[in-house]
C-alpha positions in Angstrom: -6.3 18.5 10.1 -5.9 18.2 13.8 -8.5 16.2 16.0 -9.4 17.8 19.1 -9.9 15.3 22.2 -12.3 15.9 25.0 -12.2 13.5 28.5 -15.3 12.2 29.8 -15.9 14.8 32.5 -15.4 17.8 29.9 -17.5 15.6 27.1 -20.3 15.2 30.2 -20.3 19.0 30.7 -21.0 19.8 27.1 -23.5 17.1 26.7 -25.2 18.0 30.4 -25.4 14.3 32.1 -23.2 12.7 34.3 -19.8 10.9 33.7 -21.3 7.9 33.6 -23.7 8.3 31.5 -21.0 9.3 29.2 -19.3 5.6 29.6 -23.1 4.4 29.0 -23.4 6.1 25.4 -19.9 4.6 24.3 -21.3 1.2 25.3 -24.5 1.6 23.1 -22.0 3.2 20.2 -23.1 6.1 20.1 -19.7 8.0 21.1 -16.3 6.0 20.5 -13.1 6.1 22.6 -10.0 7.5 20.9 -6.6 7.1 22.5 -7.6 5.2 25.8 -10.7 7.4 27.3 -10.7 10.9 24.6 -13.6 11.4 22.6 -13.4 13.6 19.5 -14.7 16.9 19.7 -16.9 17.1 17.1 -18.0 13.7 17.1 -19.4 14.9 20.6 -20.7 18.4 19.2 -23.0 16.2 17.1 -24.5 14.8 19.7 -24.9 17.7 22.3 -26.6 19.5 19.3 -29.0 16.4 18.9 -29.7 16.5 22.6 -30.3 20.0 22.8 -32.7 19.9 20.1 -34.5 16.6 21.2 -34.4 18.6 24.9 -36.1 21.7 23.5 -38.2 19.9 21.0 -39.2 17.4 23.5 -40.6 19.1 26.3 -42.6 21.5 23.5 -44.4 18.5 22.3 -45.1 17.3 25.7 -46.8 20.3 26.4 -48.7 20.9 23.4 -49.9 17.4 24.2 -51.1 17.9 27.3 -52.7 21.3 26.6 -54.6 19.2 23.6 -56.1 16.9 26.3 -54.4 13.8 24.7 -52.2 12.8 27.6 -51.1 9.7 27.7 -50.5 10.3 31.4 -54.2 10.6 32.3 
């Protein structure tokens, strides 16, 4: 099976954050450089669906929070 390879600045579009924040998630492990600075495809698809979902997810709960009274930020 072929591996498709994605640079940073195309993995950092599908992911939404910057270029650097793309170097910062290979430091912490949680994307790995293949073949010098290429990351595989669906290793990155992973994640972007992860972030999407945490994004979406994330903001809801914050707002049913808030509209519960429970704010942490009051």
């Amino acid at each position: 099976m072929l591996q498709q390879l994605l640079s940073v600045t195309q993995t950092a579009e599908r992911l939404r954050v910057r270029p650097d924040y793309v170097h910062e998630l290979v430091a912490k492990k949680r994307l790995t450089f293949i073949y010098g600075q290429q990351l595989d495809a669906a290793e990155v698809e992973k994640l972007a669906k992860l972030m999407d979902k945490l994004r979406k997810n994330g903001l809801a709960t914050l707002v049913e929070i808030t509209g519960q009274g429970d704010s942490p930020l009051e």
